[in-house]
BASETOR-364817 format. One record per residue (C-alpha): x, y, z. Coordinates in Angstrom, 3 decimals, always signed. Each point is the difference from the previous one (the first is absolute). Example, Ala and Ser with C-alpha at 12.3 -4.5 7.8 and 13.67 -1.06 7.14 Angstrom:
+12.300 / -4.500 / +7.800 $
+1.370 / +3.440 / -0.660 $
This chain:
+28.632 / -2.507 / -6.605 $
-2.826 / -1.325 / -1.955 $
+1.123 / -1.274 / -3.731 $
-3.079 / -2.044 / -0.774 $
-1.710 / +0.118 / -2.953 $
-3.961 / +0.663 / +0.569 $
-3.392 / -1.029 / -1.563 $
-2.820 / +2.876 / +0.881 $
-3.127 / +0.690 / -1.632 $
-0.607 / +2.575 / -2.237 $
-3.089 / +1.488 / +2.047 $
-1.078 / +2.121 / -2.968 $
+3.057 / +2.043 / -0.312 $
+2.065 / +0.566 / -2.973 $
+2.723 / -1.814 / +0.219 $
+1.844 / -1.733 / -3.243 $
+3.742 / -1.643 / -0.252 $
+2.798 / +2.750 / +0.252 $
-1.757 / +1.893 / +2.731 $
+1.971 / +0.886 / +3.138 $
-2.116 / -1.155 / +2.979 $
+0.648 / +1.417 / +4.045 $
-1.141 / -3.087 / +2.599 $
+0.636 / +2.425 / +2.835 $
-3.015 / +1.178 / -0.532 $
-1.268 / -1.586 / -2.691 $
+0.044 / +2.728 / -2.652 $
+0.952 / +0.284 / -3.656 $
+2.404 / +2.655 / -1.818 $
-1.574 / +1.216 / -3.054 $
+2.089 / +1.110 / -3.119 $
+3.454 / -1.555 / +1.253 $
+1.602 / -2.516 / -1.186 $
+3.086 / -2.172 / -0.596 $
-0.568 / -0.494 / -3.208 $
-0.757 / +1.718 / -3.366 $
-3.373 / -0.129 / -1.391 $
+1.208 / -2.199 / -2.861 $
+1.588 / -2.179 / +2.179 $
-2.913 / -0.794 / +2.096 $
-2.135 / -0.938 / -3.273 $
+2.744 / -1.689 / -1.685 $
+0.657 / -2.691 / +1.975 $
-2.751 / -1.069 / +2.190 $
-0.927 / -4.055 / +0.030 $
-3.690 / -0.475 / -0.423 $
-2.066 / -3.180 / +0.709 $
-3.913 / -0.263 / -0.624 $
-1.262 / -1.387 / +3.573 $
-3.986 / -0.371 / -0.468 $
-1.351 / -1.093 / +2.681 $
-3.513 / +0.848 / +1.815 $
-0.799 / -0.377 / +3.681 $
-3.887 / +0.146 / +1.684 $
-0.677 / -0.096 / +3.614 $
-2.257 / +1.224 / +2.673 $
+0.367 / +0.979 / +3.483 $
-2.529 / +0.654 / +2.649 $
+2.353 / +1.835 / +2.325 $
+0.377 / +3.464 / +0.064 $
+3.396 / +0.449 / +2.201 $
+2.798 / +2.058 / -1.487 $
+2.439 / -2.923 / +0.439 $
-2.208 / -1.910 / -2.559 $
-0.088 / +2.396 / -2.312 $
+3.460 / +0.452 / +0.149 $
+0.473 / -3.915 / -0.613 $
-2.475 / +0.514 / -3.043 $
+2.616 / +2.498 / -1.304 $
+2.994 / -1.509 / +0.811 $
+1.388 / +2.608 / +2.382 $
+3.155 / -0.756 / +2.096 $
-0.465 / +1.149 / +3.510 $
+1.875 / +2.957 / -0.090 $
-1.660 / +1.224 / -3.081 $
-2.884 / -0.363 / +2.000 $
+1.666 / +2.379 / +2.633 $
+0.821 / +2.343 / -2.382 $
-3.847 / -0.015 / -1.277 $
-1.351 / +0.537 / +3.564 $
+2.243 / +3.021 / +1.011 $
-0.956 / +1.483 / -2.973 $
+3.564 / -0.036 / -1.899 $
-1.795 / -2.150 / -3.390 $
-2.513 / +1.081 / -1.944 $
-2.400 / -2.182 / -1.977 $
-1.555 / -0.111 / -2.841 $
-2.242 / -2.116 / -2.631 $
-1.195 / -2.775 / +1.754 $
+2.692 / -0.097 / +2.971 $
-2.607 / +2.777 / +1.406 $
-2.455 / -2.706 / +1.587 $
+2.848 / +0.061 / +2.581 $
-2.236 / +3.190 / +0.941 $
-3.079 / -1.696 / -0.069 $
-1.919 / -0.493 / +3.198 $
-3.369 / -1.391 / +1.297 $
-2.010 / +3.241 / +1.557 $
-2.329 / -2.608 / +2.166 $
+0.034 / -2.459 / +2.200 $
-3.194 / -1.551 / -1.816 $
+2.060 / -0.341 / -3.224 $
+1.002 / -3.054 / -1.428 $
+2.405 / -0.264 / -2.498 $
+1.785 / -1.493 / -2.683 $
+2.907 / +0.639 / -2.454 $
+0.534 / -1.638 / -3.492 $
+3.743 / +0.657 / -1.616 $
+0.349 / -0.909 / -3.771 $
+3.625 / +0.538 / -0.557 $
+2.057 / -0.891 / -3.480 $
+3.871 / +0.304 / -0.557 $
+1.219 / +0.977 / -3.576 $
+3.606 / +0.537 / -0.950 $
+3.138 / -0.237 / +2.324 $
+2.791 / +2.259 / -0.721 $
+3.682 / -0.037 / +1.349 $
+3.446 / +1.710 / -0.439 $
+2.753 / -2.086 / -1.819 $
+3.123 / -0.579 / +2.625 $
+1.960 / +2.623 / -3.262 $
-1.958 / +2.633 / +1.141 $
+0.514 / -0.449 / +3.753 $
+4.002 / +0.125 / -0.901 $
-0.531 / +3.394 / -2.232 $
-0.993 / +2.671 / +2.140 $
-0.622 / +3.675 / -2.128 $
-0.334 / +1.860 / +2.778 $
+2.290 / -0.641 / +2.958 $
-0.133 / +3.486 / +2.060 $
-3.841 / -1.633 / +1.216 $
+2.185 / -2.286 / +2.648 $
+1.187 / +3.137 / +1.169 $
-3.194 / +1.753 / +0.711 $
-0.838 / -2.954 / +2.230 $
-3.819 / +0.633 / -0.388 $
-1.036 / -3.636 / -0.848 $
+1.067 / -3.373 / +1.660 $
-1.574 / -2.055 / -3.542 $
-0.323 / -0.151 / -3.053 $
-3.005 / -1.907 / -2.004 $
+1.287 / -2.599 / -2.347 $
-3.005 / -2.169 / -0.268 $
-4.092 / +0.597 / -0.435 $
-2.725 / -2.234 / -0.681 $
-2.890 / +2.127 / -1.315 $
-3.831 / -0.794 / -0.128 $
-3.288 / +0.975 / +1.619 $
-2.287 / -0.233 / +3.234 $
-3.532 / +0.305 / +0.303 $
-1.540 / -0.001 / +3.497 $
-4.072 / +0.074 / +0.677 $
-0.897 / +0.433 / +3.145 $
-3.875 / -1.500 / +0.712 $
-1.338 / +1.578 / +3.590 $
-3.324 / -1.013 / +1.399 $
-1.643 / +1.247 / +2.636 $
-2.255 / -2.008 / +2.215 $
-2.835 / +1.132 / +2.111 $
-0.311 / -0.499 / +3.971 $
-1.929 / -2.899 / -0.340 $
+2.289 / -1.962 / -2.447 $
+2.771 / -2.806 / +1.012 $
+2.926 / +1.655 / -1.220 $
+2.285 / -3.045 / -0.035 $
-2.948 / -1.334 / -2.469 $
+0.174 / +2.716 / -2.115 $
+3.489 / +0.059 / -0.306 $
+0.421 / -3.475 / -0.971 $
-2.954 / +0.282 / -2.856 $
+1.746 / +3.257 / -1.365 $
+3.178 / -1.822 / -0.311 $
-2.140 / -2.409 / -2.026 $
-1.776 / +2.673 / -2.095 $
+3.218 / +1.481 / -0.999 $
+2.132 / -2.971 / -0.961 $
-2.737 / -0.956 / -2.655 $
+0.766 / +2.975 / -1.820 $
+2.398 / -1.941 / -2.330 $
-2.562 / -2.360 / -1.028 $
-2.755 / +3.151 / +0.094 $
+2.140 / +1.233 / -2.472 $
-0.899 / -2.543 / -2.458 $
-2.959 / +2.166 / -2.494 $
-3.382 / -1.562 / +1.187 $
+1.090 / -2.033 / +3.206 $
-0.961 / +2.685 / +2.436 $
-3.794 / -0.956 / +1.020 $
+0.950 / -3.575 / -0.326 $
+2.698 / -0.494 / +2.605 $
-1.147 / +2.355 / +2.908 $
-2.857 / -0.404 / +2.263 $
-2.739 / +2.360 / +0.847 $
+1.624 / +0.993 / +3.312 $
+3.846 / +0.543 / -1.998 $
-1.863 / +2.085 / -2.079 $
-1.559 / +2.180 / +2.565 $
+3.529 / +0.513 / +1.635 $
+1.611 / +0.823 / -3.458 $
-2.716 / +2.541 / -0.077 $
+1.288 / +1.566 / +3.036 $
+3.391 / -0.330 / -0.562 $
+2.136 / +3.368 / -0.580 $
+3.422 / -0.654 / -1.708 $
+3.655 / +2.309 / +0.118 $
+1.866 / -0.447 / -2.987 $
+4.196 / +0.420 / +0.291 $
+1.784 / -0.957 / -3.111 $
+3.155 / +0.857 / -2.496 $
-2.627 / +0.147 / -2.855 $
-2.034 / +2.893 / -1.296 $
-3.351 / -0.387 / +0.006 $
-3.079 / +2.425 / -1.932 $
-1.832 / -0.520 / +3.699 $
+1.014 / -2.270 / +3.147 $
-2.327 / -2.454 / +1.367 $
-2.314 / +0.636 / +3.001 $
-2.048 / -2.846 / -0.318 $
+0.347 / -3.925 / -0.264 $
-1.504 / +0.137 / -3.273 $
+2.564 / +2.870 / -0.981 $
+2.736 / -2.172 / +1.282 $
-1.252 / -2.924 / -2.212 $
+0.264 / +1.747 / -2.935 $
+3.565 / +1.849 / +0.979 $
+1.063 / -3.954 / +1.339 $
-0.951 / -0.876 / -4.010 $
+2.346 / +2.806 / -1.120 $
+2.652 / +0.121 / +1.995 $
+2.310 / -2.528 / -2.301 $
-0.918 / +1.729 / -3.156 $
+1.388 / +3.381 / +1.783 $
+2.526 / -1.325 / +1.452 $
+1.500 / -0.715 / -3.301 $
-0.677 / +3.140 / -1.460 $
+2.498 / +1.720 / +1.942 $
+2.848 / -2.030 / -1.292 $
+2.219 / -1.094 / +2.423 $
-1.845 / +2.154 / +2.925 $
+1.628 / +1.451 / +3.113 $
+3.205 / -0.979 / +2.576 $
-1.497 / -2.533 / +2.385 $
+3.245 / -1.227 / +1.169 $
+3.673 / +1.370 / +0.230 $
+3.582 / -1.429 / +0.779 $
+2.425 / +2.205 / +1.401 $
+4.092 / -0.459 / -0.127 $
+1.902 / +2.402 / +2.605 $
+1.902 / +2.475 / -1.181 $
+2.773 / -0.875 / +2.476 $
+0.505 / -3.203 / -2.052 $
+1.350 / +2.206 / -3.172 $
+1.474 / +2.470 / +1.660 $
+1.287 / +0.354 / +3.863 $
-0.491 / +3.749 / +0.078 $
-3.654 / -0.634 / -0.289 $
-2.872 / +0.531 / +2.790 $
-0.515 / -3.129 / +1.934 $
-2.856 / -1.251 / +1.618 $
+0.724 / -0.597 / +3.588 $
-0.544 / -3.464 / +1.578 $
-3.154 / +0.033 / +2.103 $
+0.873 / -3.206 / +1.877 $
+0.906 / +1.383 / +3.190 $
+0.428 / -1.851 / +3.516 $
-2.750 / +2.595 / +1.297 $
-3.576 / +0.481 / +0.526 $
-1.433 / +2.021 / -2.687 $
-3.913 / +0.381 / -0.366 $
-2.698 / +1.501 / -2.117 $
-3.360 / +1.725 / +1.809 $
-3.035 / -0.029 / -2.502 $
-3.451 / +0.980 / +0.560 $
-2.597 / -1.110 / -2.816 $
+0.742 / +2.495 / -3.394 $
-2.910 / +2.014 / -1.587 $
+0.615 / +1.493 / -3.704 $
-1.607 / +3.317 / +2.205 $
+3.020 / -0.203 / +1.915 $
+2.852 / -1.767 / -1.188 $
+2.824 / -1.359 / +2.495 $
-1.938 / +1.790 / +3.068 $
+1.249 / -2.218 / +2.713 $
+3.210 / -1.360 / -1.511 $
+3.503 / -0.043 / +1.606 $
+3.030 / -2.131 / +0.024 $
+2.042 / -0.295 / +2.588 $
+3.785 / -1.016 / -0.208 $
+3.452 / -0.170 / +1.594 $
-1.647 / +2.070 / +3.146 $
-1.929 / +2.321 / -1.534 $
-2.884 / +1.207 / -2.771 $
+1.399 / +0.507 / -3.639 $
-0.618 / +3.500 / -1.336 $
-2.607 / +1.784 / -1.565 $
-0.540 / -2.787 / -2.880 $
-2.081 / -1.973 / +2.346 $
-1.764 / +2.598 / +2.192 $
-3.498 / +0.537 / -0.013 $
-1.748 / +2.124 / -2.391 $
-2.363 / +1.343 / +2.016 $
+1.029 / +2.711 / +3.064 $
+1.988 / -1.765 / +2.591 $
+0.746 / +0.056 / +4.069 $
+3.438 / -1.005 / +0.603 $
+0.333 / -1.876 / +3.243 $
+3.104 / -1.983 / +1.803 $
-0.503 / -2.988 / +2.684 $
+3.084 / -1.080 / +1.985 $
-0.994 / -3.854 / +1.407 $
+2.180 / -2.568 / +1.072 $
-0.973 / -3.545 / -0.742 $
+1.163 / -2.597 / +2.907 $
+0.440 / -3.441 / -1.089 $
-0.256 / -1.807 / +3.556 $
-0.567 / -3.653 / -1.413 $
+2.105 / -2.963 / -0.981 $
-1.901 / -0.458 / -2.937 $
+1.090 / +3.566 / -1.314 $
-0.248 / -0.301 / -4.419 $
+0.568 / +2.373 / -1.973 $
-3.449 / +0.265 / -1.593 $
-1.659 / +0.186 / +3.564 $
+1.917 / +2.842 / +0.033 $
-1.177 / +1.443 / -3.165 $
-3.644 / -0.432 / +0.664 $
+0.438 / +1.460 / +3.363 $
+1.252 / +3.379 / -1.829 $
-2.733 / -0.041 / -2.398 $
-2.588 / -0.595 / +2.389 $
+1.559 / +2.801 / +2.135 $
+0.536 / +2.213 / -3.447 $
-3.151 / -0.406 / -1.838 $
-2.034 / +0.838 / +3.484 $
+2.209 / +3.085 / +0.637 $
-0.485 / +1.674 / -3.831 $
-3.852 / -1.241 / +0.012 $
+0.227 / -1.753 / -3.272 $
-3.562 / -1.379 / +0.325 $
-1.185 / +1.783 / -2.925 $
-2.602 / -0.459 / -2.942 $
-0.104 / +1.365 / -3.311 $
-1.723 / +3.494 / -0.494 $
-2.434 / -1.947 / -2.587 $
-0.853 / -2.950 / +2.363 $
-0.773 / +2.823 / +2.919 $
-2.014 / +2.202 / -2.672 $
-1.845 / -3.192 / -0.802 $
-1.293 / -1.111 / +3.766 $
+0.197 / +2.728 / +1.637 $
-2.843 / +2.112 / +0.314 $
-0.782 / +3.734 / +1.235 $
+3.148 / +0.907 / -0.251 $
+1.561 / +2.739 / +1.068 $
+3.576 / +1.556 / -0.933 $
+2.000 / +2.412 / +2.117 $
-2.554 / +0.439 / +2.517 $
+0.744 / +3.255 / +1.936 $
+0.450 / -0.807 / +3.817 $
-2.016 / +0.470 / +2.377 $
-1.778 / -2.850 / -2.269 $
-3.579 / -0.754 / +0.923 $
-2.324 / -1.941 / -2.502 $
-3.328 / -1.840 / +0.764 $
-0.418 / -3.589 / -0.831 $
-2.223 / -0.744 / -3.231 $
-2.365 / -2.606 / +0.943 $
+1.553 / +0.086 / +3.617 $
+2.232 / -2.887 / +2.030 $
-0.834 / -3.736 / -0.909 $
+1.776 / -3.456 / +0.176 $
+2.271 / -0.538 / -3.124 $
+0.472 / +3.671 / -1.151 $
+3.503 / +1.350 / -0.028 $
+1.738 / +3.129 / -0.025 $
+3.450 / +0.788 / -1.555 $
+2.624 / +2.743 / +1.164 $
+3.349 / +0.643 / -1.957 $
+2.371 / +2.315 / +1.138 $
+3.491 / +1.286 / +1.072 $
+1.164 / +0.378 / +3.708 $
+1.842 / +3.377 / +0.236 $
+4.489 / -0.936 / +0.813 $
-1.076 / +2.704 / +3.331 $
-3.781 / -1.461 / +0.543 $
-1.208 / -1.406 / +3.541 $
-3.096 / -1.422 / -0.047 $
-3.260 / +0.418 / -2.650 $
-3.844 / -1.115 / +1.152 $
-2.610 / -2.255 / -2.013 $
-3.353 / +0.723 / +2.078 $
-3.187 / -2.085 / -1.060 $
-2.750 / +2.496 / +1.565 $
-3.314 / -0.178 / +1.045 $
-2.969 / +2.648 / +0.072 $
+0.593 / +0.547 / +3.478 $
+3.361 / +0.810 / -0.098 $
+0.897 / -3.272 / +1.161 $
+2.997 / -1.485 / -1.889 $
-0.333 / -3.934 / -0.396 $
+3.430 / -0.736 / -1.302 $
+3.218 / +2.541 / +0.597 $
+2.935 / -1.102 / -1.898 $
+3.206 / +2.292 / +1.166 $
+3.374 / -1.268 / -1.381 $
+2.451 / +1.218 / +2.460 $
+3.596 / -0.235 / -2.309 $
+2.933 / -2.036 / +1.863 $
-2.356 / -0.931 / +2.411 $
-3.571 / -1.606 / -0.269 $
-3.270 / +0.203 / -1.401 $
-2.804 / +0.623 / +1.953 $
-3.539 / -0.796 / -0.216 $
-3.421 / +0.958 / +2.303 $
-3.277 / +1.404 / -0.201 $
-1.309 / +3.268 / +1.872 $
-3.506 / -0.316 / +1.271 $
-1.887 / +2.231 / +1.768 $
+2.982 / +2.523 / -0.019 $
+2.200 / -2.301 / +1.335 $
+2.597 / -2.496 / -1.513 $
+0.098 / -3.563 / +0.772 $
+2.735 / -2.682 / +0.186 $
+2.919 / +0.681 / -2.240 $
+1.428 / -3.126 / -1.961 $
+3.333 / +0.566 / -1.287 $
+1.927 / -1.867 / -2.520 $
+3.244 / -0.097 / -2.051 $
+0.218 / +2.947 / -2.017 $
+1.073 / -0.894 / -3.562 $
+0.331 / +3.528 / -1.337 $
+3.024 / +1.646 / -0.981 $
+0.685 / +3.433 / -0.596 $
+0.618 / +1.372 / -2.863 $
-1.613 / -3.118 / -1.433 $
-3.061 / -0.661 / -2.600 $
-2.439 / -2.216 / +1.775 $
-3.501 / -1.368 / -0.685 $
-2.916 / -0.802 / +2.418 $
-2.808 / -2.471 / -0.402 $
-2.762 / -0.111 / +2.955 $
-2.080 / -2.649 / -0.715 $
-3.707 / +0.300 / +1.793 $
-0.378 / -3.601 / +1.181 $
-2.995 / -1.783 / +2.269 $
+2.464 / +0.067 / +3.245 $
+1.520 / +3.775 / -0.747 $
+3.118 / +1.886 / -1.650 $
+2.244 / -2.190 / -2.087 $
+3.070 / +2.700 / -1.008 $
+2.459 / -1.553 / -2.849 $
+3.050 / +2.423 / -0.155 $
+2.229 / +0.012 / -3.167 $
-1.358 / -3.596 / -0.989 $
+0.581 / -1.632 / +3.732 $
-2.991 / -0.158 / +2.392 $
+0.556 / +2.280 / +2.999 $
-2.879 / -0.706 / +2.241 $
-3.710 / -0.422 / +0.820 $
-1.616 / +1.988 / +2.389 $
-3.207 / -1.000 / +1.220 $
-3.513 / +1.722 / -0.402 $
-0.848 / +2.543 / +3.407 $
-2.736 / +1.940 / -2.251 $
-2.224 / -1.910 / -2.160 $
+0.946 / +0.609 / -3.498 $
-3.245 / +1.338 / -1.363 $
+0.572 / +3.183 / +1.875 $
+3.602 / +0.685 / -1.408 $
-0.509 / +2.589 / -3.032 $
+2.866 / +2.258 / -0.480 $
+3.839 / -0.503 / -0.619 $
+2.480 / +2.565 / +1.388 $
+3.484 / +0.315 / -1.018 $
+2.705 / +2.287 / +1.985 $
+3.624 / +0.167 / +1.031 $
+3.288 / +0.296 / -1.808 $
-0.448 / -2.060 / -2.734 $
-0.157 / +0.890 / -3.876 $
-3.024 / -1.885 / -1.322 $
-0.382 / -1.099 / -3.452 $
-2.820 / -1.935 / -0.273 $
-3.361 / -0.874 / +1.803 $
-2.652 / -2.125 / -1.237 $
-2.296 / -3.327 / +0.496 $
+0.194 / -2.925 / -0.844 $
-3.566 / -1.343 / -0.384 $
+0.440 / -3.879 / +0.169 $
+3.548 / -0.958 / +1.441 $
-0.590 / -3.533 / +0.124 $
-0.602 / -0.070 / -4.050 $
+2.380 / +2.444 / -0.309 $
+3.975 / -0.389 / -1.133 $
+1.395 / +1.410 / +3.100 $
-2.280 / -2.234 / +2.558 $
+0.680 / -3.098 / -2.717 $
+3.961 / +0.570 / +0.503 $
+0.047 / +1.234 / +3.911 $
-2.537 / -3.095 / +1.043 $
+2.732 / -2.846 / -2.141 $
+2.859 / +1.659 / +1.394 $
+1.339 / +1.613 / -3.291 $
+1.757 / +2.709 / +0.596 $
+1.699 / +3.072 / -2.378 $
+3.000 / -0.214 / +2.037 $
+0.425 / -3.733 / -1.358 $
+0.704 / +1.698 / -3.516 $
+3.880 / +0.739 / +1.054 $
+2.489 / -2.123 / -1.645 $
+2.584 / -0.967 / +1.951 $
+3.570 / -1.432 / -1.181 $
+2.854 / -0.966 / +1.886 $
+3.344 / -0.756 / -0.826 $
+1.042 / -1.864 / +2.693 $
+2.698 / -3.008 / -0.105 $
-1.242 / -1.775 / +2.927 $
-4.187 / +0.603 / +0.334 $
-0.546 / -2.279 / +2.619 $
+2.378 / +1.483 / +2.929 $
+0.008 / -3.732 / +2.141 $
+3.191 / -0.848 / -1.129 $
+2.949 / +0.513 / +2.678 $
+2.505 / +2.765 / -1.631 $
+3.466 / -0.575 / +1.279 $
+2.046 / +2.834 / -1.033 $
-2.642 / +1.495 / -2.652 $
-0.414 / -3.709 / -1.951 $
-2.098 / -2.469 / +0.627 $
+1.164 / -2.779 / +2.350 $
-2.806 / -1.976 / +0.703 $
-4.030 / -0.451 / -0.473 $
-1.887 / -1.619 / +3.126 $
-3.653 / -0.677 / -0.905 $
-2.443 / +0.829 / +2.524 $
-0.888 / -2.616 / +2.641 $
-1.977 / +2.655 / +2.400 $
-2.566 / +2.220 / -0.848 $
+1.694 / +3.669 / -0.793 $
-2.386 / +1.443 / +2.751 $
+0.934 / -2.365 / +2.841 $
+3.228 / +1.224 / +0.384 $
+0.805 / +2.831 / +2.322 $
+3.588 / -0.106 / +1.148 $
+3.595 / -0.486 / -1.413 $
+2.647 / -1.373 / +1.824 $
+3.502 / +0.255 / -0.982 $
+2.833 / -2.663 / +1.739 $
+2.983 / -1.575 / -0.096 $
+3.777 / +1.462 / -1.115 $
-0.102 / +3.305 / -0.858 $
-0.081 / +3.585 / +0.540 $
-2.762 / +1.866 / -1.309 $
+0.391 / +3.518 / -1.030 $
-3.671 / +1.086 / -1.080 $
-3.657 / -1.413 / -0.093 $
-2.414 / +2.149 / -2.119 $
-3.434 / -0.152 / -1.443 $
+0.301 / +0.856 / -3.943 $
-1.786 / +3.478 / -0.339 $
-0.989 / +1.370 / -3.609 $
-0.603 / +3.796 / +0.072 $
-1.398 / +1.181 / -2.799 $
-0.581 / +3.199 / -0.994 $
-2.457 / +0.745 / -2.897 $
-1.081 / +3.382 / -1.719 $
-3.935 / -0.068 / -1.554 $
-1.897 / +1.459 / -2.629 $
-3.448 / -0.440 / +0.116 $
-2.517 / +1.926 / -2.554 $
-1.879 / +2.997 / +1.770 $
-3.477 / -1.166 / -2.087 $
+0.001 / -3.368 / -1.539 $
């Protein structure tokens, strides 16, 4: 059992010393105590701790805003599954770019105040006993540190023509002058003619645990905020909880709730697609001790249910344990199609779009087939489908590019001309059913470039020139969610991940627990006898011969057979 004591942050929520705190899932009990209300005034220890804090940070990740905040790894779990809500500033968690085009960048003013703590007589007194009986909270805060946060947020957004790694780097410089901006008069002095033009253009997003008569939405607004901010700061006293100690319960009493030790000798992972504050948690799981945790960390949004049954072989020497961990993941994330992209960043670069199209599904091209043009499909394979059809079509009838997923089998692509079909090409098919899936097929100079779920599929070559293909039909047992185009994919976000080899799936966070990692070692009766470093390439060796005195009962190839139950979200 866990019996640490535990620094979190605050995160907006209002929590002071005496409150009774749940890290299961990282709640808080309202109205109970241990203590009487005098108590809990009467003998607090307070310290003054003033102390102010300014940076900036060009990223816009979620793990560096939680390192801006100061939040613990599995407070940043319980944030993504939707268990913790924000507020005050800790909401720029929320906040995401809507454009690939954007650049952006983040200034934090932070200031600590007063630190308040329990006295060790207070621990030892306990009013209210019966609350170790109730077992509804594993701690107990003893110790805050209050003060305030103020996050701006300063988003640009370039045109076509512009070098965006320039423009990042000189909006980085605009917005760390802003302290000496703030200085009355210095303003047309210390910026050039083109930092001024950018500051023009500059919108700003204002996220702070200060009330203000109107938030900024300019750099000049954010000047004159940046000039206030102390001022304010110190009109609300000693401000809110920015940072909280917790003592377990279990410490003053063994009848209490205890947190359960999550250091486990087993694989335990978490699945995450990107968040949108449209649709928090949509793509979040966790999956532990052989199986998905309830409903806490389900998907919002309506969900297919699906179960593979796959059995990993581990036929080399060299066997580790983390081989074997990215093998699963690999094998996981391309069975639950976690490729995915925030509803905002699809609403953003994806044109003529089109949701819950009715099948049969027939729609002419706008502006017709050309080289760099996309089109987007996101959907949900039926758990009893066989096979759906993408058919790029021509005038005639003729169909230059037939897409048919065949499920558990192979995908097959060919062209019908002059009423008759051609060669079929046939690939892996990397479609599940009952699965959420997305499509990408990419009009290139050479043909048909298909990226499924984030991977690329294939490329099927040109047997009709292109400027006769006008019309996309969609058919089959599928359920699809969303069709549209994607006008410029090599400027776009998708083509910019897909062509560096980024990929959604590499979002999963994987943690092991393993005592020995790196499986070379000889094991002689389950310890370790012996390391022998490698003298031979791993993928020279072919046979294993076993000699000498001894009888030899059994030979075997270690097997894992996993068996994993899915969730994915119906409509991300």
């Amino acid at each position: 059992m866990d019996s640490r004591c535990m620094e979190i942050a605050a995160l907006g929520r209002p929590l002071y010393p005496g409150m009774l705190y749940d890290c299961r899932n990282d709640s808080f009990i309202p109205g109970v105590t241990l203590w009487d209300k005098k108590a809990l005034s009467d003998d607090l220890d307070v310290h003054q701790k003033p102390k102010s804090h300014l940076k900036f940070a060009a990223s816009d990740s979620l793990s560096d805003k939680a390192n801006l905040l100061d939040i613990s790894a599995s407070l940043k779990a319980s944030f993504l599954s939707g268990l913790v809500e924000v507020g005050g500033s800790a909401k720029y968690l929320q906040d995401t770019r809507s454009s690939a085009h954007q650049s952006r960048v983040t200034m934090q003013y932070s200031q600590t105040t007063t630190f308040e703590q329990f006295t060790m007589k207070e621990l030892g007194n306990i009013t209210y006993p019966q609350v170790f009986d109730q077992k509804t909270a594993t701690h107990v805060v003893t110790a805050v540190l209050y003060g305030a946060q103020v996050f701006m947020v300063f988003d640009y957004t370039s045109a076509e023509n512009e070098n965006k790694q320039e423009i990042e780097g000189n909006l980085r410089a605009v917005v760390k002058k802003i302290p000496s901006l703030s200085i009355e008069g210095q303003a047309s002095l210390n910026m050039t003619e083109d930092e001024k033009n950018m500051a023009e253009n500059i919108s700003v997003t204002f996220y702070g645990d200060i009330k203000l008569e109107e938030n900024p939405t300019t750099y000049k607004d954010a000047l004159e905020v940046y000039k206030k901010v102390p001022d304010l700061m110190k009109q609300q006293g000693k401000g809110v909880p920015l940072t909280l100690w917790l003592y377990p319960l279990n410490l003053l009493d063994d009848k209490a709730a205890k947190l359960a030790n999550k250091n486990e000798k087993r694989i335990k992972f978490i699945i995450a697609s990107i968040s949108d504050p449209s649709n928090p948690g949509s793509s979040i799981q966790l999956y532990q001790n052989g199986s998905l945790t309830p409903s806490p960390f389900q998907p919002v949004s309506i969900s297919v249910p699906f179960t593979f049954h796959w059995q990993l072989t581990v036929d080399q020497w060299n066997f580790s344990m983390p081989s074997l961990i990215t093998e699963l993941r690999t094998k996981l994330m391309n069975t639950t199609g976690m490729s995915r992209w925030s509803p905002s960043t699809i609403k953003s670069e994806v044109t003529n779009i089109v949701h819950n199209p009715t099948l049969l599904y027939t729609e002419k091209i706008p502006g017709g087939l050309r080289e760099g043009k996309a089109f987007y499909f996101q959907g949900v394979v039926f758990s009893n489908s066989k096979s759906f059809t993408l058919d790029f079509e021509t005038n005639e009838s003729d169909i230059a590019f037939h897409f048919r997923p065949w499920f558990n089998k192979y995908i097959c692509c060919n062209s019908f001309v002059n009423k008759n079909w051609q060669t079929e090409e046939h690939v892996q098919c990397n479609f599940s059913k009952g699965s959420a899936f997305d499509i990408f097929v990419v009009i290139k100079t050479e043909g048909y470039e298909v990226y499924v779920n984030g991977q690329k599929s294939l490329l099927f070559n040109h047997r009709i020139p292109m400027a006769k293909v006008n019309a996309v039909r969609i058919h089959g047992d599928v359920k699809m969610n969303i069709v549209g185009i994607v006008a410029n994919w090599s400027q776009s976000t998708f083509g910019k991940e897909l062509n560096t080899g980024i990929s959604r799936t590499k979002l999963s966070d994987i943690q092991s627990n393993v005592p020995h990692p790196v499986c070379n070692p000889v094991m002689v009766n389950g310890q370790v006898s012996y390391t022998f470093e490698h003298r031979i390439p791993v993928d020279k060796v072919t046979t294993l011969n076993i000699d000498g005195d001894v009888f030899m009962n059994s030979f075997a190839i270690t097997k894992v057979d996993v068996k994993v139950t899915v969730t994915n979200p119906d409509n991300i």
